[in-house]
N, C-alpha and C positions, 0 to 999 in steps of 0.2 A: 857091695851091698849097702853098708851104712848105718847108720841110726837113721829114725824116722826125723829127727832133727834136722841132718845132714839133707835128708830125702825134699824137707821142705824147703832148707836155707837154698838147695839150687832147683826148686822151681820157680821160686820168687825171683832171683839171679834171672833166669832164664828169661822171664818175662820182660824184666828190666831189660836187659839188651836186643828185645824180641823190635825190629823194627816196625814192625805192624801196632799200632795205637789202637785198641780199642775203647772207640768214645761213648759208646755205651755205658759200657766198664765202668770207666770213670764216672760217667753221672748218677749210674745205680751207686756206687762207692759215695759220693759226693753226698746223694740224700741219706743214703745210711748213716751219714756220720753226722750230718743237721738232724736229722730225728732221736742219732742216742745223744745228741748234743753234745759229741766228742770232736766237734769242726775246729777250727781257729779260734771262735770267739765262746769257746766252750767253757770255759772254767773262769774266763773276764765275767762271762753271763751268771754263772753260779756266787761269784763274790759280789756281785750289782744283786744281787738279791739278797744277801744279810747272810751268807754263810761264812763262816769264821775261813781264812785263805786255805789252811789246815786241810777242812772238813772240805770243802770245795775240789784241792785236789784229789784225793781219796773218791768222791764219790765220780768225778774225774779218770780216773784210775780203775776204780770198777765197773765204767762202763764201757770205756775203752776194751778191757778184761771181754768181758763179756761177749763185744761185738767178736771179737778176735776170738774167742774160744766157739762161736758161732759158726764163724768162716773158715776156720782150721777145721772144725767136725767132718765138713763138706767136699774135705778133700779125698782121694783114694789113698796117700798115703797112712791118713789118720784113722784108715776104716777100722784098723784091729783096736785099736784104742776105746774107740768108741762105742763099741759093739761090748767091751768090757767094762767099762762105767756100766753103759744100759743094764748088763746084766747083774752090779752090785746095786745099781737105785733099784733096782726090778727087787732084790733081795731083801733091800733095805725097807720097802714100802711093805713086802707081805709081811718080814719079822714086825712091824709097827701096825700091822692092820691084824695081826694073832694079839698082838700084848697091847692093847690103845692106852692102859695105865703104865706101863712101863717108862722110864726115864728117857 
């Protein structure tokens, strides 16, 4: 059976050794990562604009984050996961939409 861990370390495996190349794949992959700006010249471009080296990886980092918490949602292994978040923000927003002064 596994961890869901385990579940994803060998689909991604699998793919890697999968001799079939999907070039699609790759190029949807390709723009996603020039639009969260998480490419190669991702975090050069962030420090050419005045962000401290620091701040630049970090924001770096969390969009990386992001994209990857995005593409992991999508998988069937992650379904129980994520149907469980859903259902604590779902919780979290009515307790916050009863109490709007609340901390």
């Amino acid at each position: 059976m596994g961890t869901t861990a385990d579940k994803i370390a060998g689909k991604i495996a699998s793919q890697l050794k999968s001799k079939i190349i999907d070039l699609s794949g790759i190029r949807a992959a390709q723009q996603l990562f020039q639009e969260a700006r998480i490419d190669a010249d991702g975090l050069k471009k962030l420090m050419s604009k005045g962000h401290d080296p620091c701040h630049a990886l970090y924001i770096f980092a969390q969009n990386f984050a992001s994209i990857l918490g995005e593409q992991l949602s999508e998988m069937k292994e992650t379904r129980q996961f994520v149907k469980i978040v859903g259902e604590v923000a779902s919780t979290a927003r009515s307790i916050q939409a009863a109490n709007p002064n609340a901390p």
